[in-house]
mmCIF file of the C-alpha atoms, coordinates in Angstrom:
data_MODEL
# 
_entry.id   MODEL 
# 
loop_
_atom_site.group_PDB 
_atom_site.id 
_atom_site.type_symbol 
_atom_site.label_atom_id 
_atom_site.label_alt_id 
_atom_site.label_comp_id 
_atom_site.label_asym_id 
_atom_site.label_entity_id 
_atom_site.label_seq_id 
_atom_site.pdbx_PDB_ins_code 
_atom_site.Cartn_x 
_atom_site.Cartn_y 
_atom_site.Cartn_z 
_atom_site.occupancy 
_atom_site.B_iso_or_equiv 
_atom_site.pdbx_formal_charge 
_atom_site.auth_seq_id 
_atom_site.auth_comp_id 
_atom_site.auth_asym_id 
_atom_site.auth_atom_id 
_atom_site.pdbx_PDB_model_num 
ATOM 1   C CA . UNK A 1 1   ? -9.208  33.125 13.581  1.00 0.00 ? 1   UNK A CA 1 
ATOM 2   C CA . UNK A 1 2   ? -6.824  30.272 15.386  1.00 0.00 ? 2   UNK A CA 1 
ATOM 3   C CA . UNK A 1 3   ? -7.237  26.927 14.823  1.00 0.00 ? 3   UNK A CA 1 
ATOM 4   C CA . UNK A 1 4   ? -8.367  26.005 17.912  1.00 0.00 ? 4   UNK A CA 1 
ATOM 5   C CA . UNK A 1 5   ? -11.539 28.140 18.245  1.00 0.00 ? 5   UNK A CA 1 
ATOM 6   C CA . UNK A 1 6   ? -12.309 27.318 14.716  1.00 0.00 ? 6   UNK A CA 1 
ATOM 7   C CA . UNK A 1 7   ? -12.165 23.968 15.948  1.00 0.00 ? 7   UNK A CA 1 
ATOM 8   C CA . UNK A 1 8   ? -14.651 25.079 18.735  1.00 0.00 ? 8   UNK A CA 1 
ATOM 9   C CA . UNK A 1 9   ? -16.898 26.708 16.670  1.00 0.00 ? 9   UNK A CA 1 
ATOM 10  C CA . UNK A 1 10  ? -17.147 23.824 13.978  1.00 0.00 ? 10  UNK A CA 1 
ATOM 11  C CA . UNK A 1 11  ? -20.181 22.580 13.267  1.00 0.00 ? 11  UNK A CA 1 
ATOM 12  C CA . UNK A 1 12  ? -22.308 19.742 10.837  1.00 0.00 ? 12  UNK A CA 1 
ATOM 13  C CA . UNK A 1 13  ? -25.008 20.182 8.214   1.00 0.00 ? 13  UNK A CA 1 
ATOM 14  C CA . UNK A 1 14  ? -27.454 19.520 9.307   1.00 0.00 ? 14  UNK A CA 1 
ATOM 15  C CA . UNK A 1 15  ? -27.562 17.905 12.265  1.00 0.00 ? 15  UNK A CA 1 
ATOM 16  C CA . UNK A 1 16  ? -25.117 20.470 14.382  1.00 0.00 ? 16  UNK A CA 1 
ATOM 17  C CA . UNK A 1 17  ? -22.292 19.522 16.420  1.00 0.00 ? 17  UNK A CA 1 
ATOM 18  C CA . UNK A 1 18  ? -18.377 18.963 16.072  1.00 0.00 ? 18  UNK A CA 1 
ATOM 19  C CA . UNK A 1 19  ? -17.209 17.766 12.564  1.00 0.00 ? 19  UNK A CA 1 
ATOM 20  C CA . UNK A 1 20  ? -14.765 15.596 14.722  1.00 0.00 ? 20  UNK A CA 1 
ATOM 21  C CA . UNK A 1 21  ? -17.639 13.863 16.386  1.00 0.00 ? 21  UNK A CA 1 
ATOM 22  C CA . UNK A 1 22  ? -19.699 13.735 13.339  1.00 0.00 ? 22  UNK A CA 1 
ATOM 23  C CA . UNK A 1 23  ? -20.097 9.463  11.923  1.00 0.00 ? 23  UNK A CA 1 
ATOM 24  C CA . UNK A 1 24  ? -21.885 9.119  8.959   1.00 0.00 ? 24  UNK A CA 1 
ATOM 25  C CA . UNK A 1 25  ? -25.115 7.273  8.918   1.00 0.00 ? 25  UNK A CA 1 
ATOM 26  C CA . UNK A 1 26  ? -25.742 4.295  6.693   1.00 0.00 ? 26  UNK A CA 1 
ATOM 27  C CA . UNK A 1 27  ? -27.073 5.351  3.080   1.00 0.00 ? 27  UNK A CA 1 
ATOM 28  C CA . UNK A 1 28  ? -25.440 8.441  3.393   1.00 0.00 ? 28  UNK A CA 1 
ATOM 29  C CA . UNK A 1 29  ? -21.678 10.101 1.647   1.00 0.00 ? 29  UNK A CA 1 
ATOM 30  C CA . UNK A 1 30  ? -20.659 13.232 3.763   1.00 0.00 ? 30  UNK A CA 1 
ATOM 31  C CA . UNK A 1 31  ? -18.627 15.462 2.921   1.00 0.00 ? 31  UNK A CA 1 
ATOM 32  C CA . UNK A 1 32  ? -17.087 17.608 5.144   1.00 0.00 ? 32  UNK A CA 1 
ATOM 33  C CA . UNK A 1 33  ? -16.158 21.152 3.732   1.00 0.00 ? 33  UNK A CA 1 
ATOM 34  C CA . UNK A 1 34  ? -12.957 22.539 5.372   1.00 0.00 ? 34  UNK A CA 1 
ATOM 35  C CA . UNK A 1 35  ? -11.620 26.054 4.128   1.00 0.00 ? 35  UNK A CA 1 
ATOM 36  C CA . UNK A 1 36  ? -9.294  28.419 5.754   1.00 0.00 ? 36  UNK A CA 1 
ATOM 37  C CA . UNK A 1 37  ? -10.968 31.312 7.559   1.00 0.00 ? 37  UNK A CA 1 
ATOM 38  C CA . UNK A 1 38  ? -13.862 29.714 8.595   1.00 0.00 ? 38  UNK A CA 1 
ATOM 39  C CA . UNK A 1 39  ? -15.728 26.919 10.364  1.00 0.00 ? 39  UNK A CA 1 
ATOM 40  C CA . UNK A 1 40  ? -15.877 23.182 8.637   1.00 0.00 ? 40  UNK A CA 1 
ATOM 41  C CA . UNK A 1 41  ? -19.514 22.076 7.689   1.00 0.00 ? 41  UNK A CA 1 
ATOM 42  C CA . UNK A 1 42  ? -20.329 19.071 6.522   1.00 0.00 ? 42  UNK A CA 1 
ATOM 43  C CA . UNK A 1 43  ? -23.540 18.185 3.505   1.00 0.00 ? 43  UNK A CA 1 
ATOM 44  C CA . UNK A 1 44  ? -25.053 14.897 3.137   1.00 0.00 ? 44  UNK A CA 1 
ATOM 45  C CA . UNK A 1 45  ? -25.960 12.899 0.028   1.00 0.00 ? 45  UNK A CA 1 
ATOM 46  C CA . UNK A 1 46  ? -28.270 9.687  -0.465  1.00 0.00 ? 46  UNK A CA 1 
ATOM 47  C CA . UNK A 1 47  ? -25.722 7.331  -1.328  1.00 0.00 ? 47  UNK A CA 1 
ATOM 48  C CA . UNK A 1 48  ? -27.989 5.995  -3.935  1.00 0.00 ? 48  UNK A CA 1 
ATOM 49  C CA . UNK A 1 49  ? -28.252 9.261  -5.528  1.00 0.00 ? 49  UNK A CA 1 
ATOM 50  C CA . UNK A 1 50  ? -25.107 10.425 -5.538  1.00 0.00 ? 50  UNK A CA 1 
ATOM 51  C CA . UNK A 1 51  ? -24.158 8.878  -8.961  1.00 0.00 ? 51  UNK A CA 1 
ATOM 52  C CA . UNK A 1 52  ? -27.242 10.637 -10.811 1.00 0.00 ? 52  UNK A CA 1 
ATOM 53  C CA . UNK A 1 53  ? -25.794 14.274 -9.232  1.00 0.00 ? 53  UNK A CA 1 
ATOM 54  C CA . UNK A 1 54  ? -22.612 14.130 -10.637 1.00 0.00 ? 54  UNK A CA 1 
ATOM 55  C CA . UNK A 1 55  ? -24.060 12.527 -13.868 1.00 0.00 ? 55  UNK A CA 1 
ATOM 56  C CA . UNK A 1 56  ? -26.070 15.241 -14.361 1.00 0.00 ? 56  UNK A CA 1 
ATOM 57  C CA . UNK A 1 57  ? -23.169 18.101 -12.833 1.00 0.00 ? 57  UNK A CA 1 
ATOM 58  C CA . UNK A 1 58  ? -20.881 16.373 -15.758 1.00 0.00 ? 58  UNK A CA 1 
ATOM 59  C CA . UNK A 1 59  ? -22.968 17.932 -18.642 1.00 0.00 ? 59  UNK A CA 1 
ATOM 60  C CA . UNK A 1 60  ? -23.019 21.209 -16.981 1.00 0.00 ? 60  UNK A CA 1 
ATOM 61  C CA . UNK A 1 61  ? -19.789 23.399 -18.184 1.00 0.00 ? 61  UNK A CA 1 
ATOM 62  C CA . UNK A 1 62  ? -17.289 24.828 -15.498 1.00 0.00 ? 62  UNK A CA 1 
ATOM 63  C CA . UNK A 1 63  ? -14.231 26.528 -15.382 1.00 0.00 ? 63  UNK A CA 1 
ATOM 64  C CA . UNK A 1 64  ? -11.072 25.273 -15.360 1.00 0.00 ? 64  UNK A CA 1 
ATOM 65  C CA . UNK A 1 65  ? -10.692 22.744 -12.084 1.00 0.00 ? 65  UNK A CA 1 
ATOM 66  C CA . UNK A 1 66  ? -8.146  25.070 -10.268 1.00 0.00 ? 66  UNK A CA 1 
ATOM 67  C CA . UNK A 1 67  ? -10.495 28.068 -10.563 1.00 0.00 ? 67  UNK A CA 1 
ATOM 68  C CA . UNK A 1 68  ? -13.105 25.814 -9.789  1.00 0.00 ? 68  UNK A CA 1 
ATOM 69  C CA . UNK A 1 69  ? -12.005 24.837 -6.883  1.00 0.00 ? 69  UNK A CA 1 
ATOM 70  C CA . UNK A 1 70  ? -11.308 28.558 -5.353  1.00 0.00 ? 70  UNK A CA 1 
ATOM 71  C CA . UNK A 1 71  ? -14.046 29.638 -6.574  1.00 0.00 ? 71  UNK A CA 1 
ATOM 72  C CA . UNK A 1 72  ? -16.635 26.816 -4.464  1.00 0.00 ? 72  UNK A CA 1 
ATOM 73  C CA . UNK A 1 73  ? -14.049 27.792 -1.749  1.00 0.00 ? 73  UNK A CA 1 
ATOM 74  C CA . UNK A 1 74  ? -14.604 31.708 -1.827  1.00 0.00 ? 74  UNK A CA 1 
ATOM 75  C CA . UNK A 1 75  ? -18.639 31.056 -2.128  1.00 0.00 ? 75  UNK A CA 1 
ATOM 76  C CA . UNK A 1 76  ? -18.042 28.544 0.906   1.00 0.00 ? 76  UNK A CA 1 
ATOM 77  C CA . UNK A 1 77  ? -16.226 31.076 2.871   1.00 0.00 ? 77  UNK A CA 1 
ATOM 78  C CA . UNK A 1 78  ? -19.174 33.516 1.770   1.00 0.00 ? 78  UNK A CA 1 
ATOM 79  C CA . UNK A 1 79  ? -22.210 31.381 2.686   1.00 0.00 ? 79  UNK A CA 1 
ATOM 80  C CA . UNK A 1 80  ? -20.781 30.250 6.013   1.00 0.00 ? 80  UNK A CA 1 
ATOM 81  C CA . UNK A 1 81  ? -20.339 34.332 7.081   1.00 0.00 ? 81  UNK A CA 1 
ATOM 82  C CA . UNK A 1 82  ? -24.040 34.952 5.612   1.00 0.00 ? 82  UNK A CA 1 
ATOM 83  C CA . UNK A 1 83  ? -25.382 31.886 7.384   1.00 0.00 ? 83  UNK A CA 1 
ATOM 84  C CA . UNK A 1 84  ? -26.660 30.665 3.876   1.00 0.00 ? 84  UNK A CA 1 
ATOM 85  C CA . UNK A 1 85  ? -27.350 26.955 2.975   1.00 0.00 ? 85  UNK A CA 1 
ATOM 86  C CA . UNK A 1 86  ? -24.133 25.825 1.298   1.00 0.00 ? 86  UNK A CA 1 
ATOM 87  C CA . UNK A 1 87  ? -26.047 22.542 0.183   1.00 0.00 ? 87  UNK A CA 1 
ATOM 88  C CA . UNK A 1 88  ? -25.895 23.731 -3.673  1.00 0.00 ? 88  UNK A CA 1 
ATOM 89  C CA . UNK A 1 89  ? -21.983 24.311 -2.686  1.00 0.00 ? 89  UNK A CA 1 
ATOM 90  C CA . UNK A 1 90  ? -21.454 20.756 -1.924  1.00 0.00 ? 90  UNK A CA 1 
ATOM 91  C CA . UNK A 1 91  ? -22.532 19.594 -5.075  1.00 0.00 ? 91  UNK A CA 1 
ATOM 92  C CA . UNK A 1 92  ? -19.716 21.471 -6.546  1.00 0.00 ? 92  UNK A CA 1 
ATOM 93  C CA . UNK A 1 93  ? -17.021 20.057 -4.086  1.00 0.00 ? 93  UNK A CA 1 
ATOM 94  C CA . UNK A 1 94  ? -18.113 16.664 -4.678  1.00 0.00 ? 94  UNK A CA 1 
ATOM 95  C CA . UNK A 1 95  ? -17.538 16.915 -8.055  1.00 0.00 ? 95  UNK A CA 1 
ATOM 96  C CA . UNK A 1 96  ? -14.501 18.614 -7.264  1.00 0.00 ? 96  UNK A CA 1 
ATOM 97  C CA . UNK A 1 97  ? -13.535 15.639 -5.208  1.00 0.00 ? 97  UNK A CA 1 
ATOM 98  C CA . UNK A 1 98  ? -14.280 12.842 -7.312  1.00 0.00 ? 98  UNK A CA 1 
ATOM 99  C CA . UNK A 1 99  ? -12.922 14.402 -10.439 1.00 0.00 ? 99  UNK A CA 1 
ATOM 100 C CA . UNK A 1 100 ? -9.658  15.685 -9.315  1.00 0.00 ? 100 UNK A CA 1 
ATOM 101 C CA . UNK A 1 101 ? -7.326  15.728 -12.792 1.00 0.00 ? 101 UNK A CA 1 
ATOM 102 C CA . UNK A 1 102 ? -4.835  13.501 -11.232 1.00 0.00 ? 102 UNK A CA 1 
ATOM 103 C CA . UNK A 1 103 ? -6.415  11.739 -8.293  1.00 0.00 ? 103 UNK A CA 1 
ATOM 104 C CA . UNK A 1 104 ? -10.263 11.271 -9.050  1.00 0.00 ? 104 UNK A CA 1 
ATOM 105 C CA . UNK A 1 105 ? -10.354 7.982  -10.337 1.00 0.00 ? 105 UNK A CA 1 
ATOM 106 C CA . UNK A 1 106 ? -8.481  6.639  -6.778  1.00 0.00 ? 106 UNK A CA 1 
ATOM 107 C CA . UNK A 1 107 ? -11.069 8.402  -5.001  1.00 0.00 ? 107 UNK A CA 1 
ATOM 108 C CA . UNK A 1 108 ? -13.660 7.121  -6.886  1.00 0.00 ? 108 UNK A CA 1 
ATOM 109 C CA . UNK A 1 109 ? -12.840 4.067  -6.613  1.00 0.00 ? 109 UNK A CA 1 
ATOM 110 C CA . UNK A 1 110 ? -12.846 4.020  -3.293  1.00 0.00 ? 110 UNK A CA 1 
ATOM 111 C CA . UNK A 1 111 ? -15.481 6.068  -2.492  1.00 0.00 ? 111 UNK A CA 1 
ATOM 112 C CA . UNK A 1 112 ? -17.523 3.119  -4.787  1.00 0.00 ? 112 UNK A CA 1 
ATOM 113 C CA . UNK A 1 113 ? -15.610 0.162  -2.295  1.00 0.00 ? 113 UNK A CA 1 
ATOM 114 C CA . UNK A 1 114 ? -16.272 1.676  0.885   1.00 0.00 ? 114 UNK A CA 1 
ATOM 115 C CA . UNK A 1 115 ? -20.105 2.793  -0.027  1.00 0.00 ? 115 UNK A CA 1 
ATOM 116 C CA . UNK A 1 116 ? -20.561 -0.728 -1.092  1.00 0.00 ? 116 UNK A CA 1 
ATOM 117 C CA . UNK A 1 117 ? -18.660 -2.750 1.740   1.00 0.00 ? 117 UNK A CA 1 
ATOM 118 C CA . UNK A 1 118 ? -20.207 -0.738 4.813   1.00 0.00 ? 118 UNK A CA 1 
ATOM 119 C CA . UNK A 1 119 ? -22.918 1.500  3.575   1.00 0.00 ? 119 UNK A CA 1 
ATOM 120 C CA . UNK A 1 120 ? -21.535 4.910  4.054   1.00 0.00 ? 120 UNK A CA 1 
ATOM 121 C CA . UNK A 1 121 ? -18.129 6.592  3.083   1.00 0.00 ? 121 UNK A CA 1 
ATOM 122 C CA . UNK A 1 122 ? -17.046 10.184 4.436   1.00 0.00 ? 122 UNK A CA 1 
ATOM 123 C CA . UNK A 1 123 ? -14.573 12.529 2.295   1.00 0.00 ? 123 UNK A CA 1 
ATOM 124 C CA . UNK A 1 124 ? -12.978 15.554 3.886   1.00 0.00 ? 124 UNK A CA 1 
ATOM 125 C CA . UNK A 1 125 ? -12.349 18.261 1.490   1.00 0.00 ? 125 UNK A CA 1 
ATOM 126 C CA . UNK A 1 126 ? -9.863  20.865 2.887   1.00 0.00 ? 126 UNK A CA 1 
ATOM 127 C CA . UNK A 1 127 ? -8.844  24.007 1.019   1.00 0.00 ? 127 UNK A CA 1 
ATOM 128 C CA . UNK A 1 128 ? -6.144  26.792 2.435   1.00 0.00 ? 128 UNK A CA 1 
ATOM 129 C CA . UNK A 1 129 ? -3.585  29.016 0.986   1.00 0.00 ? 129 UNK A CA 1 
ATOM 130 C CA . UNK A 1 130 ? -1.158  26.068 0.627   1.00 0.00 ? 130 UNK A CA 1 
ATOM 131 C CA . UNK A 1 131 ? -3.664  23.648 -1.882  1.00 0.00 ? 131 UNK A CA 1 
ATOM 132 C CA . UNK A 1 132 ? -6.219  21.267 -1.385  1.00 0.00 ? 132 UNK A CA 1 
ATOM 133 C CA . UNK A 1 133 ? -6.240  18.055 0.503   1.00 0.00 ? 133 UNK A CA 1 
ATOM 134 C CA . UNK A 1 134 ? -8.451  15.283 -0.054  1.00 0.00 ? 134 UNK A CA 1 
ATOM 135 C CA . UNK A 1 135 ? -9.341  12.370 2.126   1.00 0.00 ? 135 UNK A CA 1 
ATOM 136 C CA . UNK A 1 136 ? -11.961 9.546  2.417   1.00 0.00 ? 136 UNK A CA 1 
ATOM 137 C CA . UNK A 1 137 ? -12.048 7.960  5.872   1.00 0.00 ? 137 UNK A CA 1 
ATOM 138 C CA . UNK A 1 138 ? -14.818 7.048  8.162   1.00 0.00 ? 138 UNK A CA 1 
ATOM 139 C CA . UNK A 1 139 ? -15.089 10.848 9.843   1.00 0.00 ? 139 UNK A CA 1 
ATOM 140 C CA . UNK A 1 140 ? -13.543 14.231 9.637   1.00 0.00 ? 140 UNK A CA 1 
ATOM 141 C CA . UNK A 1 141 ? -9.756  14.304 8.914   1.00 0.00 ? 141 UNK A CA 1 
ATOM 142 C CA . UNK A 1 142 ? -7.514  17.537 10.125  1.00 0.00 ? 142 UNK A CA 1 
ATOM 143 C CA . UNK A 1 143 ? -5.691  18.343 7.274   1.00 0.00 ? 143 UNK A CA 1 
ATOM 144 C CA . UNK A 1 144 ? -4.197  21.342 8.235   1.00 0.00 ? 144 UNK A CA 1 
ATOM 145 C CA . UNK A 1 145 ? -0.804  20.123 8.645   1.00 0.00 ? 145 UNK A CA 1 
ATOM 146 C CA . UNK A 1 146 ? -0.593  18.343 5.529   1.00 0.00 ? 146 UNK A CA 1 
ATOM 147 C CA . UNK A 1 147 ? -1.689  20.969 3.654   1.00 0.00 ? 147 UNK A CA 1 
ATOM 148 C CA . UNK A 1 148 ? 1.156   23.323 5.473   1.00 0.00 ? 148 UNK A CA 1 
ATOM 149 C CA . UNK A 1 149 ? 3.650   20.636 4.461   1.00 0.00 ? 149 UNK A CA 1 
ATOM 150 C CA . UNK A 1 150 ? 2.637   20.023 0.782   1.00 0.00 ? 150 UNK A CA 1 
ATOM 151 C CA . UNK A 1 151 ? 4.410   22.428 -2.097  1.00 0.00 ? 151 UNK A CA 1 
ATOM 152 C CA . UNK A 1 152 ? 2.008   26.002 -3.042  1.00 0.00 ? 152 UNK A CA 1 
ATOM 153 C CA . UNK A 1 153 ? -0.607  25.428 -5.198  1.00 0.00 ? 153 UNK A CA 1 
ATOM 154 C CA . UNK A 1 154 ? -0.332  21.190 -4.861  1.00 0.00 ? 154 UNK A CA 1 
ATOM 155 C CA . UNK A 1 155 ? -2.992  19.096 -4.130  1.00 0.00 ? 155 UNK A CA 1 
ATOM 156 C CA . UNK A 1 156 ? -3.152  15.594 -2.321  1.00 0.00 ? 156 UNK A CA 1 
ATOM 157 C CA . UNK A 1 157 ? -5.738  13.240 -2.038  1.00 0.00 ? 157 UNK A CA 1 
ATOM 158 C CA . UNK A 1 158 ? -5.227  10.750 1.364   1.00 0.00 ? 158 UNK A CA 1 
ATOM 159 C CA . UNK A 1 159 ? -6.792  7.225  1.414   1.00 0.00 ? 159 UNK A CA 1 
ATOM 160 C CA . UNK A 1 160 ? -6.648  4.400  4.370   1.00 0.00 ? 160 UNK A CA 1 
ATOM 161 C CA . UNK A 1 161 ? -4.033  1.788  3.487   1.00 0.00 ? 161 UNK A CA 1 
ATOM 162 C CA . UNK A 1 162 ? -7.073  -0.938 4.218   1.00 0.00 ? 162 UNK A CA 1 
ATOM 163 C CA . UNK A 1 163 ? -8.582  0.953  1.460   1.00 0.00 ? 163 UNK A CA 1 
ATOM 164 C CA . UNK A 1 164 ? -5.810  1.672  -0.632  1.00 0.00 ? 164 UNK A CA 1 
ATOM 165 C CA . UNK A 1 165 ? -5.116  -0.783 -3.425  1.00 0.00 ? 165 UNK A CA 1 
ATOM 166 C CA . UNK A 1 166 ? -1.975  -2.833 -3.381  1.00 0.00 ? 166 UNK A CA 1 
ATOM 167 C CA . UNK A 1 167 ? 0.110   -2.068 -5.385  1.00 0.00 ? 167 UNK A CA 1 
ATOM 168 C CA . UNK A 1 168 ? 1.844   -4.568 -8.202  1.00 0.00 ? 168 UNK A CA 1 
ATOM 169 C CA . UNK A 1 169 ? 4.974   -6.003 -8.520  1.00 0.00 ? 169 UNK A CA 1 
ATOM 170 C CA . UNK A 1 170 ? 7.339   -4.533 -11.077 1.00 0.00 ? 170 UNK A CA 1 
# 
């Protein structure tokens, strides 16, 4: 499918609509599930809960990250054909997300600043061929092109510069 009637056909969970004109209401982390070969959906968690879920995801035992990571994909890619709720799916990629082996504790971390400075935080989770991007911004972020740009089997993760920290002098 092309990229632009993907785009078309995107849609939210659960509300409906465009991931690019999805916000995120207050309480609430999104995260928006973006895999190649298929529409981007987006779950919502009580931002008050969401420390308890990946508590209790952390004494649960999963496969290495990398096959983790295709594998949520390929069950993604499955559910969104079979019209199935993907909620149980999200759990996964948010763990995924905020426990990346070399960029979790950045996105934790600022997951944690921007939940706590405005009430809601919104990380886009994109997985292709190429790797898997990560970003936390207020909505949706394309990251097809970074993705096509980053070396095979790479992954990224993408903060704000207002939300990145600054960095120390040498």
């Amino acid at each position: 499918m092309g990229q632009a009637k993907r785009r078309k056909l995107a849609g939210t969970y659960p509300s409906g609509g465009p991931v690019e004109r999805f916000r995120v209401p207050a309480g609430k982390l999104a995260i928006t599930v973006d895999v190649q070969g298929t529409a981007p959906s987006t779950v919502l968690f009580d931002s008050d809960k969401v420390a308890d879920i990946v508590a209790a995801i952390d004494r649960v035992p999963r496969p290495e990250y990398p096959a983790l990571v295709r594998g949520l994909a390929d069950e993604f890619v499955k559910g969104r054909r079979n019209g199935a709720d993907f909620s149980g799916i999200g759990i996964g990629i948010l763990w995924t997300a905020l426990y990346h082996p070399q960029h979790g504790a950045t996105v934790r971390t600022q997951v944690s600043r921007q939940l706590r400075d405005t009430g809601k935080a919104h990380i886009t989770w994109s997985f292709s061929k190429d790797g898997l991007a990560i970003a936390l911004a207020d909505q949706f972020v394309d990251l097809d092109g970074v993705l096509a740009s980053t070396p095979k089997d790479r992954s990224i993760a993408i903060v704000p510069a207002e939300l990145a920290e600054p960095e120390l002098p040498n």
